[in-house]
C-alpha positions in Angstrom: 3.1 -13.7 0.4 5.6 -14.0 -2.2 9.6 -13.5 -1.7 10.2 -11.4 -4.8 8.8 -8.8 -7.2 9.3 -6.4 -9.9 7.1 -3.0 -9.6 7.1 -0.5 -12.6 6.4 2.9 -11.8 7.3 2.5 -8.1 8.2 6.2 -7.1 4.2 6.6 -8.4 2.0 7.4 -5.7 0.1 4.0 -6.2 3.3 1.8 -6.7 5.4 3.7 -3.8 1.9 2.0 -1.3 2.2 -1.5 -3.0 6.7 -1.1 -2.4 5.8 -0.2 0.7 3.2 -3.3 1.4 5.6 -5.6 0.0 8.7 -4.5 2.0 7.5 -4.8 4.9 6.4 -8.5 4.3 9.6 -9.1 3.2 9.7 -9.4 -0.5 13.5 -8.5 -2.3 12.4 -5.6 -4.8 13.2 -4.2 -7.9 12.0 -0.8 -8.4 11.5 1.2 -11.6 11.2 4.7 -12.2 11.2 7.3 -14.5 12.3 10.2 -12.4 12.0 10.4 -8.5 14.0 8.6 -7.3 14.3 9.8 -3.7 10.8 8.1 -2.2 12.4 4.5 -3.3 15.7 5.4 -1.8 14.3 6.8 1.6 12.7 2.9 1.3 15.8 1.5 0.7 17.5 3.1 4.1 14.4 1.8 6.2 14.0 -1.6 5.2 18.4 -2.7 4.9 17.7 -5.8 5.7 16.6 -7.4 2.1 17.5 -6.6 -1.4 15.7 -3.6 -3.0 17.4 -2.4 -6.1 16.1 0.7 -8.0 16.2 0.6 -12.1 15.9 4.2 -13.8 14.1 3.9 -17.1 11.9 5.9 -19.0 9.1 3.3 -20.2 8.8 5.7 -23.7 12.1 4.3 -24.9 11.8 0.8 -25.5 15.3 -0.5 -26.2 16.8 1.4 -23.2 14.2 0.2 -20.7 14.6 -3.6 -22.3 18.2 -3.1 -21.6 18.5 -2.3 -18.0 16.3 -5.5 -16.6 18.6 -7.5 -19.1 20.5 -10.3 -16.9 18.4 -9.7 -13.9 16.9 -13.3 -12.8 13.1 -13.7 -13.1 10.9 -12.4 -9.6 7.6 -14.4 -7.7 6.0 -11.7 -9.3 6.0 -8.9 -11.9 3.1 -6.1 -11.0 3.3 -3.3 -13.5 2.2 0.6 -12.5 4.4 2.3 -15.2 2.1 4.7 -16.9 1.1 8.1 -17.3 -1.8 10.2 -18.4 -2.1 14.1 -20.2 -5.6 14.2 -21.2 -6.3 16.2 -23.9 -8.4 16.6 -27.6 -7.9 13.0 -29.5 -7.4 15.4 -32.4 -4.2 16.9 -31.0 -2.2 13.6 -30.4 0.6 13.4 -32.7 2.1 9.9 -33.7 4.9 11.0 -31.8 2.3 10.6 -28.5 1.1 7.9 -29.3 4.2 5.7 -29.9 4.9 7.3 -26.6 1.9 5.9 -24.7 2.0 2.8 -26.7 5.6 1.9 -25.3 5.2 2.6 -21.9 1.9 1.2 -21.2 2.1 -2.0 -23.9 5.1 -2.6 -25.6 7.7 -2.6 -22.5 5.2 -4.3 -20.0 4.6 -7.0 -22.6 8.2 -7.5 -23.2 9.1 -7.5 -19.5 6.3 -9.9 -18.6 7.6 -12.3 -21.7 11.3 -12.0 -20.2 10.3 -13.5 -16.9 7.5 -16.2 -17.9 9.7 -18.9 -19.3 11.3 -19.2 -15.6 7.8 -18.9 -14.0 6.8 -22.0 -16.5 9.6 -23.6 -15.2 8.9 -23.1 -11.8 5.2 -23.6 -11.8 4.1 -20.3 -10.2 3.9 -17.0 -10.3 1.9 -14.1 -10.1 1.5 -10.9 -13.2 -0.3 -8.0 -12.0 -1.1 -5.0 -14.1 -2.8 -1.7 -12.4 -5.1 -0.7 -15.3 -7.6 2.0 -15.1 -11.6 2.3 -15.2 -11.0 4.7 -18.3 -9.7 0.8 -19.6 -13.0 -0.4 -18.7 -15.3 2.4 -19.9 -13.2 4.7 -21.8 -14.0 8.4 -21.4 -13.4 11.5 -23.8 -10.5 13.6 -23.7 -8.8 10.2 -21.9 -9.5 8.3 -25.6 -5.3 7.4 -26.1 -5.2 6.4 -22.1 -8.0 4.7 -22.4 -7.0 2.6 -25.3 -3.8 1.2 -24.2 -5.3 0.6 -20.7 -8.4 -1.4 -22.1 -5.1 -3.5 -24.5 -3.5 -4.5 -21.3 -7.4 -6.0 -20.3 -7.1 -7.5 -23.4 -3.6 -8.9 -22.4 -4.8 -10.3 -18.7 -7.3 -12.5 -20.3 -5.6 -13.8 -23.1 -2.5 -14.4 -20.5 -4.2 -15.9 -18.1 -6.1 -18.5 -20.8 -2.2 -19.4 -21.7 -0.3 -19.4 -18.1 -3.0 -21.2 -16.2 -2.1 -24.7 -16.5 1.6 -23.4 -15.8 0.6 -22.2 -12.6 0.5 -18.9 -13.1 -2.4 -16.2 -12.8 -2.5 -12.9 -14.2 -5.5 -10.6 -13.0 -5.9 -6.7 -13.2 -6.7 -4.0 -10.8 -8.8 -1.0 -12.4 -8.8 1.9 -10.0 -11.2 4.4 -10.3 -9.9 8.3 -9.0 -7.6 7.5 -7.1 -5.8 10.9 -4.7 -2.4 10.9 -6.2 -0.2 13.2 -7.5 -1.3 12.1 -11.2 -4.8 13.6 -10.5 -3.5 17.3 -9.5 -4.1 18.9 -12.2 -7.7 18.3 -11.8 -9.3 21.3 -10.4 -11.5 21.1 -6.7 -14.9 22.0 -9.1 -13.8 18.7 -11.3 -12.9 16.3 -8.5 -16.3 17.3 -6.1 -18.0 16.3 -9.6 -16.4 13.2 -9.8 -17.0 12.8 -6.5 -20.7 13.4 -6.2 -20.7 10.2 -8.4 -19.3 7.5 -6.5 -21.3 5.5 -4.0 -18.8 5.2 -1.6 -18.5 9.0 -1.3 -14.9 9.2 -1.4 -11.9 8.7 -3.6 -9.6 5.7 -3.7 -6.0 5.9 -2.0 -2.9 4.3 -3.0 -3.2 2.2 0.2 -6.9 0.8 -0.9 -4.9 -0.2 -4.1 -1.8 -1.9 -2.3 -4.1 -4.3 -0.1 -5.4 -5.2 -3.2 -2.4 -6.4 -4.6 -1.5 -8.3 -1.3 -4.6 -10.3 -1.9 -3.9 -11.0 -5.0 -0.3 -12.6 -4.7 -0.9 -15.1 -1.4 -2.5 -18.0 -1.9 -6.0 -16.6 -0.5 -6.5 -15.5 -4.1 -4.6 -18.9 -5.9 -8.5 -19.2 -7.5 -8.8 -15.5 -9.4 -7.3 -15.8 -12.6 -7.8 -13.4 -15.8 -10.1 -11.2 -13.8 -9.8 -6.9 -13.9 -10.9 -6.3 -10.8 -12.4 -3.0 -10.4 -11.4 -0.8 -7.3 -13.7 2.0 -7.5 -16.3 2.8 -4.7 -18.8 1.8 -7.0 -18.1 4.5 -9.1 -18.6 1.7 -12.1 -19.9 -1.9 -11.7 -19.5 -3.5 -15.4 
């Protein structure tokens, strides 16, 4: 397991699970988020024993968020979760929303991920997780800005990977299907028992299916998966 990591969007309900994972293995943290900070301090007071810093940043503003990782010295492993999702007519986005979803789910992971590789070339290793989407993978209607930017960070895994790989470095994707976290509430119980008649497995992800993922994915078990999006969805979609 690695010693070190950056997680984006680690108060969400899918990178609080991977935190979690990672702290208990060990791992010095640094934590983003946009807003709640309280789940990654209540993290902070149970594990006292290692280095877990928090960083607030709002992923929309680009400069700001470049700004407060500035200085800090490259991790084992960047896994980005940042993101967020108000479906919605693709009629009604302004450019306003869409510079928006850009930024936070491209732009700033992109820039983050260039800040850290040169030390990772250096050094050989190292391990870039994104947590994408299966709207990335399929698209879907009323999800058409979400599932744009998701299917450019596919886009970005592959290409990465092609370039890092004789560094030593492997960048893979993990495309959840519906995951049960608070980013799927406003769904309503006639919506989610549709989406659920639909998936084989005959239930809905968790954060935790996600976070064991993610373990497999930085040890050395995995060192052969490179440039893969690998889709974590009960069979809800196989392409």
């Amino acid at each position: 397991m690695i010693s070190s990591a950056w997680i984006t969007g680690a108060s969400g309900g899918i990178g609080l699970a991977i935190a979690e994972s990672l702290a208990v293995e060990g791992a010095d943290l640094v934590l983003q988020y946009r807003q709640n900070a309280e789940p990654l301090k209540d993290l902070q007071l149970r594990y006292p024993d290692q280095s877990i810093e928090l960083i607030q940043a709002d992923f929309r503003d680009v400069h700001t968020s470049l700004e407060a990782f500035r200085g800090l010295p490259a991790p084992k492993a960047v896994i980005h979760c940042s993101g967020y999702d108000f479906p919605g007519l693709f009629q009604d986005e302004t450019l306003l929303s869409i510079q928006n979803q850009v930024n936070a789910d491209l732009i700033v992971p992109m820039m983050l991920t260039r800040q850290v590789v040169t030390e990772m070339i250096n050094n050989k290793n190292g391990v870039i997780l994104f947590i994408t989407s299966i709207w990335g993978q399929t698209g879907s209607a009323m999800e058409v800005l979400y599932s744009t930017v998701k299917s450019g960070q596919h886009g970005l895994i592959r290409a990465l990977s092609d370039e890092l790989a004789p560094s030593g470095i492997r960048v893979n994707g993990i495309a959840p299907g519906f995951v049960d976290t608070p980013m799927v509430q406003g769904y309503s119980d006639e919506e989610k028992q549709s989406i659920l008649d639909e998936i084989p497995a005959g239930r809905f992800g968790s954060p935790e299916d996600v976070a064991r993922t993610v373990c497999f994915l930085l040890d050395d078990a995995s060192s052969y998966i490179n440039g893969q999006i690998i889709g974590l969805n009960g069979g809800w979609y196989r392409g």
